[in-house]
C-alpha positions in Angstrom: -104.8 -86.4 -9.7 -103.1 -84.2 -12.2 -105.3 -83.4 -15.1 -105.5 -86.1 -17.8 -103.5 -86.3 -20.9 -102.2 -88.5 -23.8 -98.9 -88.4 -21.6 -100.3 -89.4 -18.1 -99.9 -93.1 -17.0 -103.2 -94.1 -17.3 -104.5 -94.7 -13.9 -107.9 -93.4 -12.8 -107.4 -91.2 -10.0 -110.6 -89.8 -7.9 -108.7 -86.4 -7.0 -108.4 -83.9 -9.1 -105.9 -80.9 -7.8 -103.8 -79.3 -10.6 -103.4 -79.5 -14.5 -100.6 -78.4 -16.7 -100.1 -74.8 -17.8 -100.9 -74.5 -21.6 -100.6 -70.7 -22.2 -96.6 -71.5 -21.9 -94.5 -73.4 -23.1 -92.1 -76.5 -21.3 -88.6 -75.8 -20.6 -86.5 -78.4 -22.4 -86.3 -81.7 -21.1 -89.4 -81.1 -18.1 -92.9 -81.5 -17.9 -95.2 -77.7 -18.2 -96.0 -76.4 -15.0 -98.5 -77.6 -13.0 -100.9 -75.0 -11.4 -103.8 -75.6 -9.0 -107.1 -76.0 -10.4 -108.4 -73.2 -9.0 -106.2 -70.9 -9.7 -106.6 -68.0 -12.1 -104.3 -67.6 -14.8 -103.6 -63.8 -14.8 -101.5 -65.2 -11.5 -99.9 -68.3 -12.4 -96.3 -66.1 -13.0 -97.1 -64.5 -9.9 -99.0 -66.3 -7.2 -98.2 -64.4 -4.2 -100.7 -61.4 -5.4 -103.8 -64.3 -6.3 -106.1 -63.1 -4.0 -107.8 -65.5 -1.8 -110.5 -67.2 -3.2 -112.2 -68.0 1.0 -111.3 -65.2 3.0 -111.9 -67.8 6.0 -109.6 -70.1 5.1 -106.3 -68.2 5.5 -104.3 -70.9 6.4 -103.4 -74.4 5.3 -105.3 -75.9 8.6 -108.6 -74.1 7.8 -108.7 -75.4 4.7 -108.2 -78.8 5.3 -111.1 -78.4 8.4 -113.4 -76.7 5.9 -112.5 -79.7 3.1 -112.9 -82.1 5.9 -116.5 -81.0 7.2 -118.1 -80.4 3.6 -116.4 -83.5 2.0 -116.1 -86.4 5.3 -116.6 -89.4 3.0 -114.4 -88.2 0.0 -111.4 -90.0 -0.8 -108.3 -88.9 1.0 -105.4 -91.0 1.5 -104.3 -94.6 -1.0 -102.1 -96.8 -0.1 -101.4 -100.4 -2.5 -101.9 -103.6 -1.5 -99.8 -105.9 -2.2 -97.6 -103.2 -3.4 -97.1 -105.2 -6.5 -98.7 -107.9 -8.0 -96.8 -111.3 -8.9 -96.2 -109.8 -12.6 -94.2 -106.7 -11.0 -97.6 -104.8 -12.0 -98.7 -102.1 -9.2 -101.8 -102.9 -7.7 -105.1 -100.9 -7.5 -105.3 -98.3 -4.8 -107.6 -99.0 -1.8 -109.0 -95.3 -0.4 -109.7 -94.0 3.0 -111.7 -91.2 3.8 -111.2 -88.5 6.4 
């Protein structure tokens, strides 16, 4: 879920994983940027040099493993069904865990 804000589309999302950049300002015509939650700001402009913040999880696989053992019965992939209700209305999301 992206950070909430008066411009978001008002579902309630369980996952929270980035919010929009406020120390600058949108390009005309797009959204701001959206940076990872636990990111820190003296990097957003230049991500490569953010240190790591687990010096284990060096890769995308052994962070997911780590998520995966600390967080098993977390919320992890939706899917909607029906994927619309009669009115044309999306319906609510039903969650799996890992």
């Amino acid at each position: 879920m992206v950070e909430s804000n008066e411009m978001g589309d008002g579902v309630e999302r369980p996952i929270i994983y980035a919010k929009f950049r406020t120390d600058k300002a949108a390009t005309p015509g797009h959204s701001a940027e959206l940076v990872a939650i636990d990111s820190i700001p003296q990097y957003f402009d230049n991500i490569e040099e953010m240190p790591l913040i687990n010096e284990e999880c060096n890769t995308l696989l052994k962070h997911f493993k780590r998520h995966v053992s600390q967080n098993p019965e977390k919320a992890f992939l939706g899917t909607r069904k029906p994927p619309t209700t009669e009115g044309g209305e999306f319906g609510p999301y039903q969650w799996i865990t890992y």
